[in-house]
C-alpha positions in Angstrom: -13.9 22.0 34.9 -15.3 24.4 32.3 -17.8 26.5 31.7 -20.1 28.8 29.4 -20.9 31.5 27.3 -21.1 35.0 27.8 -19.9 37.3 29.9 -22.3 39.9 29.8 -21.3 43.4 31.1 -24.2 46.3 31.7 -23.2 49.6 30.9 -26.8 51.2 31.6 -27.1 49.8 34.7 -29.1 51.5 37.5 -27.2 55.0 37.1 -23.9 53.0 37.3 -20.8 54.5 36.2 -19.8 53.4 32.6 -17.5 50.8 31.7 -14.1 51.0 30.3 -14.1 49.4 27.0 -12.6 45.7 27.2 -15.8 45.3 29.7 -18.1 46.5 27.0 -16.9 44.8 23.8 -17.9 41.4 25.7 -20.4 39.2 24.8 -24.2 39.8 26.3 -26.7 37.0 27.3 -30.0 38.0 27.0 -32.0 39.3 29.4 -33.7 36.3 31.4 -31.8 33.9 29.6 -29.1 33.3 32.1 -29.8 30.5 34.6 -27.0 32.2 36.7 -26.9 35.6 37.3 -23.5 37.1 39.2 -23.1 40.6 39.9 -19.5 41.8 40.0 -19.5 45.2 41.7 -16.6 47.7 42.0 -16.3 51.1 43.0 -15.9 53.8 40.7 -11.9 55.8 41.5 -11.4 53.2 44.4 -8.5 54.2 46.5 -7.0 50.4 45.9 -6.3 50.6 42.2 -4.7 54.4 41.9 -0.9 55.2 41.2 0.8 55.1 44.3 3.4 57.9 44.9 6.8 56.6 45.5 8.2 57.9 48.9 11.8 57.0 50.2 12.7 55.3 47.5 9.8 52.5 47.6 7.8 52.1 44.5 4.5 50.6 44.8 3.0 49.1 42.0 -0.3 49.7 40.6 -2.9 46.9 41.8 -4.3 45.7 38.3 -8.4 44.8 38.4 -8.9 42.4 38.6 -11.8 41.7 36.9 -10.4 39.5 34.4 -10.1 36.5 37.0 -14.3 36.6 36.6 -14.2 36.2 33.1 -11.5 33.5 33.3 -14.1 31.1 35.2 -16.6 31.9 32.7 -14.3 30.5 29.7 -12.6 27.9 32.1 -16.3 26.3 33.2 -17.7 26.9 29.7 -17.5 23.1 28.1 -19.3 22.2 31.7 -21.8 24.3 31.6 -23.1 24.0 28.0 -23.4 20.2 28.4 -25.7 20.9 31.4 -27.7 23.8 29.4 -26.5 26.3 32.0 -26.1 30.0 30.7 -24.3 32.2 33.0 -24.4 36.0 32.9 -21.5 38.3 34.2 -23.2 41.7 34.8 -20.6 44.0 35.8 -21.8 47.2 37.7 -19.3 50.1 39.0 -20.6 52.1 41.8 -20.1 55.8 41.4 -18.0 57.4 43.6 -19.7 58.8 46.9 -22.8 56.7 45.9 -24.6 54.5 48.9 -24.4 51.2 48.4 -27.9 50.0 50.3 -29.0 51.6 47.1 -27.3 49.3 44.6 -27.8 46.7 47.1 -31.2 46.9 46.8 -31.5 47.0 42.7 -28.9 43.6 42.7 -31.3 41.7 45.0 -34.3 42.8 42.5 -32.3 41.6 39.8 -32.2 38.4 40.4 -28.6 37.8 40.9 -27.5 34.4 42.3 -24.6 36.1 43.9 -22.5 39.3 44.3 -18.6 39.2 43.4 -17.7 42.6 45.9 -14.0 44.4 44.7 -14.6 47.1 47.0 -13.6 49.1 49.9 -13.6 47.9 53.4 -16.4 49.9 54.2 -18.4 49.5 51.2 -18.3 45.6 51.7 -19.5 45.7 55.3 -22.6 47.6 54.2 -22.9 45.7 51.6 -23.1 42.8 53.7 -25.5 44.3 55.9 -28.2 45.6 53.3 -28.6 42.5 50.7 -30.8 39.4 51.8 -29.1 36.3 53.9 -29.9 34.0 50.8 -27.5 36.3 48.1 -24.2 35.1 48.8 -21.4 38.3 48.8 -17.8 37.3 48.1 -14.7 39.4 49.7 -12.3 38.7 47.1 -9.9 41.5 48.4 -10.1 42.0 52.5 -7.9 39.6 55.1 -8.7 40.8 58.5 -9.6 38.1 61.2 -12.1 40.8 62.3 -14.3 40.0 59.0 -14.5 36.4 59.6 -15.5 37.0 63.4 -18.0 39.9 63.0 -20.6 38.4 60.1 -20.9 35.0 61.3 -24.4 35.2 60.0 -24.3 37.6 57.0 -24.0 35.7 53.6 -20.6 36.9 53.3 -17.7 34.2 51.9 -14.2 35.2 51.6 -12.2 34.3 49.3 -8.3 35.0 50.4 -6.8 33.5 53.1 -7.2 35.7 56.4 -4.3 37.0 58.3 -4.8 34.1 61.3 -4.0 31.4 58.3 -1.3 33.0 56.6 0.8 33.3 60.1 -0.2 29.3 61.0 1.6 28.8 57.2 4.7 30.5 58.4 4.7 29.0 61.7 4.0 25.2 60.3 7.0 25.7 57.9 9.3 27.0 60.8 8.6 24.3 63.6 8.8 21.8 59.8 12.3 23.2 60.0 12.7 23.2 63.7 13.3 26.7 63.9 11.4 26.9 66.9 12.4 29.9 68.1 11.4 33.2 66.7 12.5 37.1 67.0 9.7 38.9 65.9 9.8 42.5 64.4 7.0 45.0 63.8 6.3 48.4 62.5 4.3 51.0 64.0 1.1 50.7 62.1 -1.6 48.8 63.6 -1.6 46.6 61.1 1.6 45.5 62.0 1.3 45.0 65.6 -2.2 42.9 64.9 -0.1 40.9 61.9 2.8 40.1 64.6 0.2 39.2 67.3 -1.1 36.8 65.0 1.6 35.1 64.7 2.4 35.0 68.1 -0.3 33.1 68.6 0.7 30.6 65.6 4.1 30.7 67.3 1.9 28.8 70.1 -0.8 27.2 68.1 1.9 24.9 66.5 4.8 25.0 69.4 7.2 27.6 68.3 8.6 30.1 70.8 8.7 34.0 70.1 12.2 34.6 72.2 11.5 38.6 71.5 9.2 41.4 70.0 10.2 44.5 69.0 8.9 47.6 67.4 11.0 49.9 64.9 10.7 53.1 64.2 11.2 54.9 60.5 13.4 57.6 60.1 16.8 58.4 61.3 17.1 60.0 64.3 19.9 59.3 66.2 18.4 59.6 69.7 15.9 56.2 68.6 19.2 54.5 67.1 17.5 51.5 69.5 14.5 51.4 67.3 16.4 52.1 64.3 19.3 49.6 64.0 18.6 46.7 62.9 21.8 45.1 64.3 21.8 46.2 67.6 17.8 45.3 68.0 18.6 41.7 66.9 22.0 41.6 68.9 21.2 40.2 72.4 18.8 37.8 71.6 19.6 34.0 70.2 16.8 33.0 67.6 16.4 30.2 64.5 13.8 32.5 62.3 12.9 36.6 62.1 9.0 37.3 61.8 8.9 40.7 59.9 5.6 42.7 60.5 6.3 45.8 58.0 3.0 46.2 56.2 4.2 49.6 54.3 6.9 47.6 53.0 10.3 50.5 53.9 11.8 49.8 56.7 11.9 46.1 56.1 13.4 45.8 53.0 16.8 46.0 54.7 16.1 43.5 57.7 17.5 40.2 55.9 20.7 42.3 55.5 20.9 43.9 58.7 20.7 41.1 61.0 22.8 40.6 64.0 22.8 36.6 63.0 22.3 34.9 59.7 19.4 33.6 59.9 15.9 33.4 57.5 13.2 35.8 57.7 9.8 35.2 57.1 6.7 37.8 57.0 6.3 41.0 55.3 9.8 39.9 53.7 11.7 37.0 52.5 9.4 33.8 52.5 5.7 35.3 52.3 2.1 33.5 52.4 -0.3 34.6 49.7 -3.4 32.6 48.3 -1.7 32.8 44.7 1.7 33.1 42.7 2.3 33.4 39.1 5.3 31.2 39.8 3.4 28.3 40.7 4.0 25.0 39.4 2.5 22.3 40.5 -1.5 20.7 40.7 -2.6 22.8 37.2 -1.2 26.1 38.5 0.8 27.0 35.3 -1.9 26.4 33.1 -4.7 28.7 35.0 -1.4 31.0 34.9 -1.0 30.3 31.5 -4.6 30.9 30.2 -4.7 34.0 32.8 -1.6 36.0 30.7 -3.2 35.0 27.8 -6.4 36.7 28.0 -5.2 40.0 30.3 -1.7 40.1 29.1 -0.5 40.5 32.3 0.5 38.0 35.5 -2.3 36.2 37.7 -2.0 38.1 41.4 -4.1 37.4 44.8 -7.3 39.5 43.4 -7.3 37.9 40.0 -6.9 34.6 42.0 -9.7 35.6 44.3 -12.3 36.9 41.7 -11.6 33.7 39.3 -12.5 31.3 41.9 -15.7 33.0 43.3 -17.0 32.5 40.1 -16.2 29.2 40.2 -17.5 28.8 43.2 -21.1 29.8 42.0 -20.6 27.6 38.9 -20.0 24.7 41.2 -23.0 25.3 43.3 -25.0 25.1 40.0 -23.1 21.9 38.7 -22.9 20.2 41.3 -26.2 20.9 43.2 -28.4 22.1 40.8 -28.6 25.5 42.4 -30.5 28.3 40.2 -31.3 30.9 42.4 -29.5 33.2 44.9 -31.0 30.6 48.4 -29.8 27.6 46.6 -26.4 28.9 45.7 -25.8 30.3 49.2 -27.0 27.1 51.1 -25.1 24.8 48.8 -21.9 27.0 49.8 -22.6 27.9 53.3 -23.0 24.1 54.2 -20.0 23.1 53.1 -21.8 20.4 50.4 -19.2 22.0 47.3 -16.0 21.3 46.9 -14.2 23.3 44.3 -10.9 22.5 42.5 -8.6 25.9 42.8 -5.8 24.5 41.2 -3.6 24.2 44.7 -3.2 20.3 44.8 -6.7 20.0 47.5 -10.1 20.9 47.3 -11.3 23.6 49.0 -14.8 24.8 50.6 -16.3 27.2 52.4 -16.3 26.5 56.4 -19.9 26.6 57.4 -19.4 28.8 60.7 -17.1 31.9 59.2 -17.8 31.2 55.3 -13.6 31.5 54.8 -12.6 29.5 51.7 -10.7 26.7 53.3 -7.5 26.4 50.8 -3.9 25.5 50.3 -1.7 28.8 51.4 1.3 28.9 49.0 4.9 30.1 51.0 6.9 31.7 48.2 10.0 33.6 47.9 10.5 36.7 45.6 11.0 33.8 42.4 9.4 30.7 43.4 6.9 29.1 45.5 8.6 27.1 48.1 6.0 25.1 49.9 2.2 24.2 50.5 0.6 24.5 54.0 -0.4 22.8 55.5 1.8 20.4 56.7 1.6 16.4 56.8 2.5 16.8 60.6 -0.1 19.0 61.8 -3.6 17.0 62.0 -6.4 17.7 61.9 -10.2 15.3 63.2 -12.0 17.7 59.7 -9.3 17.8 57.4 -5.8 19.6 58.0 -6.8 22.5 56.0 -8.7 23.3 59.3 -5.6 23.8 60.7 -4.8 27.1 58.8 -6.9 29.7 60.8 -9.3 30.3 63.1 -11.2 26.8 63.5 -14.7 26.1 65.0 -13.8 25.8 68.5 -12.1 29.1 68.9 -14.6 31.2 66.5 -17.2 33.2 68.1 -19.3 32.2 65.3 -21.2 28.8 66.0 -22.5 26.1 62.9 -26.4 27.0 62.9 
């Protein structure tokens, strides 16, 4: 698929913070001459994308924006869209720090955007959410929380990345694919970590795995919690095929695989991982998007650029496939499940109609290759068996309107 010209980006937007300079060398579309009209917003100093200090010995890398993704769909769809007379405009607006966003909200839905592309905070996406109209379609391209998916069942908010619920059902397909049935699950003490190792608890279940044991650590090294400490002697009196490592601040369980009572494979926080994307890929057009990715950023394709690349796309799709113009077409086209968008991941994905999460191959990868696709040819499914990565209609509280 391919797609159009410019990728306009407003530097004197509203009051909004300036742009750095890549963003303002690109090309502009005229003002009213873009059929399509996506707002990517941001957050001026967000907490995401700072220098991380390095404590303990872990180094945290510096999330990239990933703002380039949003421009790769523009060139990608480009050959598309000119044959159809489409001109899409990519209006990039930073809000400034501290600034409200029912504000901004407000201005985009004047605007005439067909749809807002949110890299922002938590907190800024659920007001964001909450302030534009239900016909202008807001895509989470950073957040995985089950609690998203369940709490704007009728907000126009799609996300992008798989949640939390389908990257455990990955996991747990591969395992019982393996026959390692029975996990030992370890988890830190953030409560990100317990929810993470509840969820795939109830994976374990979902797909007839057994968690044998659950256990929290503890960081740090006194001797008095050596029970919460020692990796050994937590793993010791337990038999198990599989460890489920919850260890969402990425210490403690950099030594698991190495500690372990038994030999056995971890999966989790460590060892095999789930993630929506992989610059490793390679199969179903992967190295290519990779390829033409490094090419224009100079850098490797992660999650976010992943995320923010196929939003785009998504919109683009609406408009190809559908006809859709304006902000109520684009979001009804997507919300009712009528586009199906190529993502490069072997099946075509779609937005499920009662939670609006992108319905998608999960990639299981190791730290130098990607291993496997969920789902699995064994796990049905009456829809399709990407429907049996997450939470599915029946067990949502959100209902199809």
């Amino acid at each position: 698929m391919n797609r159009l010209p410019s990728a306009a980006l407003g530097a004197a937007l509203f009051g909004l913070a300036a742009l750095p300079a890549a963003a303002q060398e690109a090309p502009r579309v005229p003002a009213g001459a873009a059929d399509l009209h996506v707002v990517y917003l941001s957050r001026e100093n967000d907490p995401a994308y700072q220098p991380v200090r390095a404590e303990n010995g872990v180094t945290v890398p510096t999330l990239p924006d990933p703002f380039p993704g949003a421009e790769l769909a523009i060139r990608d769809t480009r050959a598309t869209a000119r044959a159809l007379d489409l001109a899409v405009e990519l209006d990039r607006r930073v809000l400034p720090e501290g600034a409200p966003v029912a504000e901004v909200a407000a201005e985009i839905a004047r605007s005439g955007a067909v749809a807002v592309v949110a890299d922002v905070p938590k907190d800024d996406l659920v007001a964001l959410a909450r302030a534009v109209p239900k016909t202008l379609a807001v895509f989470d391209v950073r957040q995985h929380d089950d609690d998203l998916r369940a709490g704007f069942c009728d907000a126009p908010l799609f996300h992008l990345l798989p949640s939390d619920a389908m990257a455990t059902d990955a996991l747990a397909q591969f395992v019982v694919g393996k026959n390692w049935r029975r996990a030992f699950v370890l988890y830190g003490p953030l409560p990100a970590d317990k929810a993470l190792a509840d969820d795939f608890a109830a994976s374990a279940k979902k797909f007839g795995a057994k968690v044998v044991a659950a256990k929290q650590f503890a960081i740090g090294n006194d001797p008095r919690r050596r029970d919460e400490i020692d990796v050994s002697l937590m793993t010791a009196s337990d038999d198990y095929d599989v460890v489920f490592l919850a260890d969402t601040a990425g210490d403690f369980g950099r030594f698991v695989p190495w500690q372990l009572s038994r030999p056995r494979p971890v999966i989790g926080t460590e060892g095999l991982r789930a993630a929506a994307w992989d610059p490793l890929a390679e199969r179903f057009g992967a190295p290519q998007v990779n390829h033409r990715f490094a090419r224009l950023a100079k850098r490797d394709m992660d999650n976010g650029d992943w995320a923010t690349w196929a939003a785009v796309r998504s919109v683009v799709e609406a408009a190809i496939r559908h006809g859709a113009r304006d902000a109520a077409a684009v979001e009804k086209s997507l919300a009712e499940d009528a586009t199906p968008i190529d993502l490069s991941k072997g099946v075509e994905s779609s937005f499920r109609p009662w939670d609006h999460q992108l319905r998608q191959a999960v990639m299981l990868r190791s730290a130098d290759a990607v291993i496997a696709y969920a789902p699995f040819e064994p796990f049905l499914h009456r829809r399709t068996p990407l429907d049996t990565l997450g939470v599915d209609l029946e067990e949502s509280p959100c209902r199809l309107k």
